[in-house]
C-alpha positions as CSV (number, residue, x, y, z in Angstrom):
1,X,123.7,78.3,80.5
2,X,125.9,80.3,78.1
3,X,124.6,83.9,77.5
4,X,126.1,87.0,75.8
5,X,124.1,89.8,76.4
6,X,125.3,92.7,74.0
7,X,124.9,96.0,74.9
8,X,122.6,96.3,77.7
9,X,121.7,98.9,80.5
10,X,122.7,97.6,84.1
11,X,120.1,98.6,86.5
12,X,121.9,98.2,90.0
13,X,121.3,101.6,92.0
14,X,124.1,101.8,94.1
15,X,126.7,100.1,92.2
16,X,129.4,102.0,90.5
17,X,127.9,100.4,87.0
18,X,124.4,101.6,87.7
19,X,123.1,103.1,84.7
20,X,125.9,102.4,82.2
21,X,125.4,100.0,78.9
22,X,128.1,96.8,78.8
23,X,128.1,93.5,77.5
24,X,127.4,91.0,79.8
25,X,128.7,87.0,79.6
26,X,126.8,84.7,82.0
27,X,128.7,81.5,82.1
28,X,126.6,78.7,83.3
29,X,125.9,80.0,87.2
30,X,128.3,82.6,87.5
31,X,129.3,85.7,85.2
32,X,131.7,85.0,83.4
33,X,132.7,88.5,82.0
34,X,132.0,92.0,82.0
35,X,133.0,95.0,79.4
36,X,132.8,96.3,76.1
37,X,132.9,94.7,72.7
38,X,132.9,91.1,74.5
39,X,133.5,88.7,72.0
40,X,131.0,85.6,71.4
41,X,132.2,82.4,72.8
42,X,131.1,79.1,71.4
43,X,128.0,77.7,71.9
44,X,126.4,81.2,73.2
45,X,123.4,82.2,73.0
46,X,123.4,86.0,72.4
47,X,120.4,88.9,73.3
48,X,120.9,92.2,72.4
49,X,120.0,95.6,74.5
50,X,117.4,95.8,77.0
51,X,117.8,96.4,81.1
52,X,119.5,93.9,83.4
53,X,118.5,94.4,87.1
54,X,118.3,91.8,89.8
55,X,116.3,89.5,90.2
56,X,112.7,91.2,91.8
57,X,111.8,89.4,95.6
58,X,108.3,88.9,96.7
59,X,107.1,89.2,100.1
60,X,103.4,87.1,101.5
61,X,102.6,85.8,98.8
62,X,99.9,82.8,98.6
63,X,101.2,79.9,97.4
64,X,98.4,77.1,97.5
65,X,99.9,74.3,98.2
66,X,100.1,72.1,100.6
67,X,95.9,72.1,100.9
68,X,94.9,74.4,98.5
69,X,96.3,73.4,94.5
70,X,92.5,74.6,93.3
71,X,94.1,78.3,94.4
72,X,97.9,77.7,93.3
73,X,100.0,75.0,93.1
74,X,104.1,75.7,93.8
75,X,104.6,74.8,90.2
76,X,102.3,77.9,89.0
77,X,103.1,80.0,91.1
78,X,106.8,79.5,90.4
79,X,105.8,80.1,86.8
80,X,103.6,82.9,87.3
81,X,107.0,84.8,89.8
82,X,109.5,84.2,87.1
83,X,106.5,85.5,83.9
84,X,106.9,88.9,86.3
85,X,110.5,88.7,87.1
86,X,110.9,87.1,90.3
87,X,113.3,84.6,91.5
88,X,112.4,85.1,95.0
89,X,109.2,84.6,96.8
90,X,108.8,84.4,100.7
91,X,105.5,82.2,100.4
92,X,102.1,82.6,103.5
93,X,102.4,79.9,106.0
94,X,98.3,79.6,105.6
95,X,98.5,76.2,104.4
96,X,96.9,73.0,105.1
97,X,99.3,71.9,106.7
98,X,99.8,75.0,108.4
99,X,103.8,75.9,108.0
100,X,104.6,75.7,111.8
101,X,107.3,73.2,111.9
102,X,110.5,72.1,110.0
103,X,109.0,69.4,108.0
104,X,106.4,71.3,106.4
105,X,109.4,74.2,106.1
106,X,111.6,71.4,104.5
107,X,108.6,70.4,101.9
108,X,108.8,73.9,100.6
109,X,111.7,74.6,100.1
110,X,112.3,71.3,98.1
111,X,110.4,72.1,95.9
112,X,112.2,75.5,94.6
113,X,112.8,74.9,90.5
114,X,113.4,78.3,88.5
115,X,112.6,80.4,91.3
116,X,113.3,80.1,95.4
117,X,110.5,79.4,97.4
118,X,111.1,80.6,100.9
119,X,108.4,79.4,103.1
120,X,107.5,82.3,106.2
121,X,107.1,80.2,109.3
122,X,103.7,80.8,111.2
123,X,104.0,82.5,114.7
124,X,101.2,80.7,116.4
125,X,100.6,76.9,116.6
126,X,98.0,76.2,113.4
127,X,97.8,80.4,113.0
128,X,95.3,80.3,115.6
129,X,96.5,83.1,117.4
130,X,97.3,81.4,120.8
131,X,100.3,79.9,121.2
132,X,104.0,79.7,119.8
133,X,104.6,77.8,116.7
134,X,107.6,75.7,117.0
135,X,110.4,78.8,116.1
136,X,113.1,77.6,117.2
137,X,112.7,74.6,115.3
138,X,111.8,76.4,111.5
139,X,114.7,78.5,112.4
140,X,116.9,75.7,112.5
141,X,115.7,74.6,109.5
142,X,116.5,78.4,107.8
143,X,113.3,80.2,108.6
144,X,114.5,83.7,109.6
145,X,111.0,85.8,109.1
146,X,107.7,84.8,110.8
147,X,103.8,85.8,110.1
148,X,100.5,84.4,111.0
149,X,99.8,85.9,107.5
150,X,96.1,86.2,106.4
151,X,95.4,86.7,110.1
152,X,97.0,89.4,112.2
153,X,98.3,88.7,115.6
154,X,95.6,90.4,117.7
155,X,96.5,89.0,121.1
156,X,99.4,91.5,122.6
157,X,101.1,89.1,124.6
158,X,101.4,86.4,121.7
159,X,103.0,89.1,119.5
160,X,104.8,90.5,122.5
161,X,106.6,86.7,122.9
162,X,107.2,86.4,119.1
163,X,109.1,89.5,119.2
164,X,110.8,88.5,121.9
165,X,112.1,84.8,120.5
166,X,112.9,85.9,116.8
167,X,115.5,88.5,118.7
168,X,117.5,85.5,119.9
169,X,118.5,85.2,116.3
170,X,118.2,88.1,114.8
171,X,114.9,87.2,113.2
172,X,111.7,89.2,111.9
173,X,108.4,89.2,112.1
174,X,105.8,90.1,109.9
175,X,102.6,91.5,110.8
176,X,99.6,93.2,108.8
177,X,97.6,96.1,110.9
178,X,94.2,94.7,110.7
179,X,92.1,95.0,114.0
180,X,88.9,93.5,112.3
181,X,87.1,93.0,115.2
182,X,86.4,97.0,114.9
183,X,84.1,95.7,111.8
184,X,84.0,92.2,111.6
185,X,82.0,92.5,108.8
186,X,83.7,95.2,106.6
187,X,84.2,94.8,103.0
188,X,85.9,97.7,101.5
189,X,87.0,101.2,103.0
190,X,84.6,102.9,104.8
191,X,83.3,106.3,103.6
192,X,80.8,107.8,101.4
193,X,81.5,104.8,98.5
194,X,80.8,101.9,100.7
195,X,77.6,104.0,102.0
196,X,76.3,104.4,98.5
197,X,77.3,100.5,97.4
198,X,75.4,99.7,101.1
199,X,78.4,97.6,102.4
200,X,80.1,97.6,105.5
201,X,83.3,100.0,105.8
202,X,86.8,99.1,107.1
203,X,87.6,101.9,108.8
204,X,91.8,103.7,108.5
205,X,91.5,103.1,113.1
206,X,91.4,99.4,111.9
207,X,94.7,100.0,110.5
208,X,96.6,102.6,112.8
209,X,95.5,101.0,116.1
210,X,97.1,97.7,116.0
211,X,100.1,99.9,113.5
212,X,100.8,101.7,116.9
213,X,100.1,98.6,119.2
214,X,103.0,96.8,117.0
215,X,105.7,100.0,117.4
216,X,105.0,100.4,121.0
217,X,106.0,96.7,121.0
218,X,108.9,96.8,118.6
219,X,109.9,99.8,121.2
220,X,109.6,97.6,124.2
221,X,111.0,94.1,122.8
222,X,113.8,96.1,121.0
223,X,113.4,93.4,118.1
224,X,112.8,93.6,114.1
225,X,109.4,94.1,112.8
226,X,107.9,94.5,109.0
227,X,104.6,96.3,108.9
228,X,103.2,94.6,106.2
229,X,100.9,95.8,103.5
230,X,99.7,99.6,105.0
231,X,97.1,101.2,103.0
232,X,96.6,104.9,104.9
233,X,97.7,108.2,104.6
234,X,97.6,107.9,108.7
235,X,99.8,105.0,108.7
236,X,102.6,106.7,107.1
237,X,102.7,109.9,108.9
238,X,102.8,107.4,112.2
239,X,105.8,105.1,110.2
240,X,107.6,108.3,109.7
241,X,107.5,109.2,113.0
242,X,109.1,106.0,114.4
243,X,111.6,105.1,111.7
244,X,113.0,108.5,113.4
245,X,114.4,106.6,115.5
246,X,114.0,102.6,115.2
247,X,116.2,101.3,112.3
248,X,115.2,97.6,112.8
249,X,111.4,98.9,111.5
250,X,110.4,98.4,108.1
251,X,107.3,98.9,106.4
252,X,105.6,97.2,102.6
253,X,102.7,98.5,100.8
254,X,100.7,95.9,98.3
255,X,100.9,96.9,94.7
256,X,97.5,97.5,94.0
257,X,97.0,100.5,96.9
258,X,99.8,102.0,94.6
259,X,97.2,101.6,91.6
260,X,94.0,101.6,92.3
261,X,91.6,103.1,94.5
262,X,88.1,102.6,96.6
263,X,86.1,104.0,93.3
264,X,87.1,101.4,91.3
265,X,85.3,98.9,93.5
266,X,82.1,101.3,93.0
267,X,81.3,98.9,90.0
268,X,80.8,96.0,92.9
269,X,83.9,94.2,90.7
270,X,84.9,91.6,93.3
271,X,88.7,91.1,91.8
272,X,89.1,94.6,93.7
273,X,87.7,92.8,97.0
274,X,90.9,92.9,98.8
275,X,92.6,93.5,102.0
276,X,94.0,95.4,102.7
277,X,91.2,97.5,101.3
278,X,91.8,100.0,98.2
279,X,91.3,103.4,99.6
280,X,91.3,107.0,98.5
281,X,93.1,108.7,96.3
282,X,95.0,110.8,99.6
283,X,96.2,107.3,100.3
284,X,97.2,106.2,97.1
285,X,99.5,109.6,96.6
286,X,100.5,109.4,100.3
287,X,101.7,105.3,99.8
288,X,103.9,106.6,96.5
289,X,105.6,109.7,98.8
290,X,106.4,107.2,101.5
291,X,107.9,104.7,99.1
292,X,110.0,107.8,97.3
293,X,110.9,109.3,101.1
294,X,112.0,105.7,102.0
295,X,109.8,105.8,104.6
296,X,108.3,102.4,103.4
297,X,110.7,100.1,101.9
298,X,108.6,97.5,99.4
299,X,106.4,97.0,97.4
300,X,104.6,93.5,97.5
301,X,102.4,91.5,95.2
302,X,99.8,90.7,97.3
303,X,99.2,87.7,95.7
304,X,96.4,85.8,96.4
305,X,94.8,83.6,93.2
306,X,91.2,82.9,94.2
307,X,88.5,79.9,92.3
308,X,86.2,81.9,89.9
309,X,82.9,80.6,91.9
310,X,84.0,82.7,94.5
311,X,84.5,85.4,92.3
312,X,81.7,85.6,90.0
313,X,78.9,85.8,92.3
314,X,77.2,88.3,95.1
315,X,80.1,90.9,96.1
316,X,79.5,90.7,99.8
317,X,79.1,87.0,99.1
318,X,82.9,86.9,97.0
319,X,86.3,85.8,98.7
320,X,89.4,88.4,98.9
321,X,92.0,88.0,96.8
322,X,93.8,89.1,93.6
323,X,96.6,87.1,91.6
324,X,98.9,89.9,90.5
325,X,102.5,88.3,90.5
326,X,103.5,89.0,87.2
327,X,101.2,92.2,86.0
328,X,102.9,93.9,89.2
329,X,106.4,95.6,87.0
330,X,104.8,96.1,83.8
331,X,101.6,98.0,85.6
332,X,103.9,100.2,88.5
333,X,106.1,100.9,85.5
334,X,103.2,102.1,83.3
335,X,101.1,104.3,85.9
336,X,104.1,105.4,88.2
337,X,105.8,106.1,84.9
338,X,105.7,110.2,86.1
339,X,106.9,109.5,89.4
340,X,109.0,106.7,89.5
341,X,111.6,105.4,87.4
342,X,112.8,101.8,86.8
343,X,115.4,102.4,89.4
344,X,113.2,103.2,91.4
345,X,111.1,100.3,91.3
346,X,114.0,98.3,91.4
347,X,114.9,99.3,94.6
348,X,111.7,98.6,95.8
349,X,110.8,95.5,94.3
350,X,114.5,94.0,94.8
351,X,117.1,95.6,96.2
352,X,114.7,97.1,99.5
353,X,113.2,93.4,99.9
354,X,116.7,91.7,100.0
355,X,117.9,94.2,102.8
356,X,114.2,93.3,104.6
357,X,115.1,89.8,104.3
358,X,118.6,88.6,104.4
359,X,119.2,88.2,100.8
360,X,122.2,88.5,99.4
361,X,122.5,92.0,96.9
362,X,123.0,91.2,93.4
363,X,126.9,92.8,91.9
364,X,127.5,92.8,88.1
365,X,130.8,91.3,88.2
366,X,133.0,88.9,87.1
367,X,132.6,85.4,89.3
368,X,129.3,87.0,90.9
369,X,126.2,84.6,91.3
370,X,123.4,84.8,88.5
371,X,120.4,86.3,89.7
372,X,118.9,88.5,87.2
373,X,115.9,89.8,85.3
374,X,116.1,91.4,81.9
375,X,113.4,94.5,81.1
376,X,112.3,96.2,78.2
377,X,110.7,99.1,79.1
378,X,109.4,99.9,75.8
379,X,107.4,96.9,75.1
380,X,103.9,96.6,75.9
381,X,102.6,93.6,78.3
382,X,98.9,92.1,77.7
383,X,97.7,88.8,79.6
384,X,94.8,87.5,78.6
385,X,92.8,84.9,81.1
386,X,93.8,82.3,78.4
387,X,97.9,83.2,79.5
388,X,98.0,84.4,82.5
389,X,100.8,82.0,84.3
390,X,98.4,81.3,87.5
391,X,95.9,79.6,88.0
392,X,93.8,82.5,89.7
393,X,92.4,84.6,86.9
394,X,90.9,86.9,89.5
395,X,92.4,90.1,88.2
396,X,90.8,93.2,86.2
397,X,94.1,94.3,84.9
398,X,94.2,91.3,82.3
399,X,93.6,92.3,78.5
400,X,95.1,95.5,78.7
401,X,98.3,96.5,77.8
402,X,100.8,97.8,80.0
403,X,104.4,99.5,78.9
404,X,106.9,97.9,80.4
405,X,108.0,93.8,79.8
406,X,109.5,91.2,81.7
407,X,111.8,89.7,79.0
408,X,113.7,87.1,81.0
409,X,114.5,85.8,84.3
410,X,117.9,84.0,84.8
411,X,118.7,82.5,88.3
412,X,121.5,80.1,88.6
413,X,122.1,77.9,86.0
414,X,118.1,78.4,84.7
415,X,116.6,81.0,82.6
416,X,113.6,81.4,81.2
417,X,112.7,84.5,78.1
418,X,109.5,85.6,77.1
């Protein structure tokens, strides 16, 4: 890979050429050059303005396969990541087979192509919530950050221990506040919408009590812990609290809470059937203020591609699940447009997630690694179900458009432009 790029913006907030226009020479997997008025080497391929950033990091996302290729396969979704400018995605250990143990943890990671797949090892054995997965193991095989994913560690002592044993290495774990056993049956947030649709309510305790279970934990097992995917105003007034005075806390919120709220499930549209749930607007503003505060480091897909029979039928009859990878820039950048700006977003959807997670930051300098995705903020984004990368087209923000494009991703010696 030989690339000039000519006169682009370099989006790298914190970096002493944050915000300045250069040319950029990427020379195979390293830059090879950085300036002004670069001249065009041989056998260079040369694009002209646009934003260079790094390359955007995903966090629980669902991959499919092993056990599930009618959902995903790692092929897809590696093509649907890079379409929305990923090169990194931590992938959900709810596979068939489960991922708790190093060969399934080897299988994933072999089969990283454009983008690196980073398989999340499970915390229990088979994510049934009982006992230890086999930690010590993944971790030996690389597996820093652990999750029992779709499902929440309810039992205290299980997430207690799994606290406990990722400290040895300076691991994480990942959990999403979801005591469902409050309403094992609730579909979306609970209030005077899901009254009127005659559903059963998720309730914001559902969230906040196993929330403060998990920081009373954290406080106790003096370990690292990523509160995955809050979606209440509650929530972050209780994060804010503790991040007072625990540094080894973080906290994500899925991109469509940032978007979308409870009334645009009033239509019973099953793509918004989601956990968790899409509350009110309160929450929606309160999620964005908590980002902007830094009170919640990341934003994450969310990803979950679900088969359209599941979809298209009864709502309270329809799976959860949205595929959102690459809608997830083009959309924040159109709607948060007023509040946020591409650095922003950057820092949440890259730069926050590598700090989270162990990545390496990306530098834009000479004999740095390539790891890089190219914007243009003024062009317009519109999938269609016939384009969309993934093989979930169980999403109602396709055939719109959106302002704001993914124009490349370049990782190593690979790129791909759009």
């Amino acid at each position: 890979m030989r690339i000039l790029f000519k006169n682009v913006q370099l989006c790298f907030p914190g970096h002493p050429l944050h915000d300045q226009k250069r040319d950029l020479f990427l020379d195979y997997n390293k830059i090879g050059a950085i300036g002004t008025n670069l001249e065009q080497p041989a056998r260079t391929k040369v694009l002209e303005g646009g934003v260079l950033a790094p390359g955007l990091v995903d966090i629980g996302a669902f991959s499919g396969e092993p056990g599930y290729e009618q959902q995903e396969t790692l092929r897809t979704l590696s093509r649907a990541a890079a379409r929305g400018g990923y090169t990194h995605v931590y992938v959900l250990p709810n596979l068939n087979p489960v991922t708790d143990n190093r060969s399934t943890v080897q299988y994933l990671k072999e089969e990283s192509g454009l983008i690196d797949i980073h398989p999340l090892g499970a915390i229990s054995k088979g994510i049934k919530g009982v006992d230890l997965a086999e930690i010590y193991d993944m971790n030996r095989a690389g597996v820093r950050s652990f999750t029992d994913g779709l499902h929440p560690i309810h039992d205290v002592g299980l997430m207690k221990r799994s606290l406990q044993y990722v400290k040895t290495f300076n691991g994480l774990v990942i959990n999403t506040p979801y005591e469902h056993t409050i309403e094992p049956d609730g579909l979306i947030h609970e209030g005077r919408i899901s009254t009127e649709m005659g559903l059963k309510g998720i309730p914001e305790i559902a969230e906040t009590v196993m929330l403060k279970r998990d920081i009373d934990l954290l406080d106790y097992t003096e370990s690292r812990l990523l509160v995955h995917q809050i979606s209440t105003e509650e929530s972050t007034d209780i994060l804010k609290n503790a991040r007072k005075k625990r540094s080894d806390l973080h906290a994500s919120v899925s991109f469509l809470n940032l978007i979308r709220t409870v009334k645009h499930v009033g239509n019973f549209d099953t793509n918004y059937l989601v956990l968790p749930p899409l509350r009110e607007e309160k929450d929606r503003q309160a999620l964005i203020r908590s980002l902007i505060n830094g009170v919640v480091d990341c934003i994450v897909s969310g990803h979950l591609p679900i088969e359209e029979e599941y979809k298209k039928i009864e709502f309270a009859q329809a799976h959860f699940g949205a595929s959102t990878l690459p809608l997830v820039f083009p959309v924040l950048h159109d709607l948060l447009k007023k509040q946020a700006g591409i650095d922003q977003l950057i820092t949440w959807l890259s730069i926050n997630p590598r700090s989270v997670m162990g990545l390496d930051q990306v530098v834009p300098e000479e004999d740095s690694d390539i790891d890089f995705v190219w914007i243009d903020p003024d062009k317009t984004t519109t999938f269609t179900t016939r384009d969309f990368p993934s093989k979930g087209k169980n999403s109602s923000l396709l055939d719109q458009p959106w302002e704001g494009a993914v124009k490349g991703v370049f990782y190593r010696e690979n790129y791909e432009l759009y």
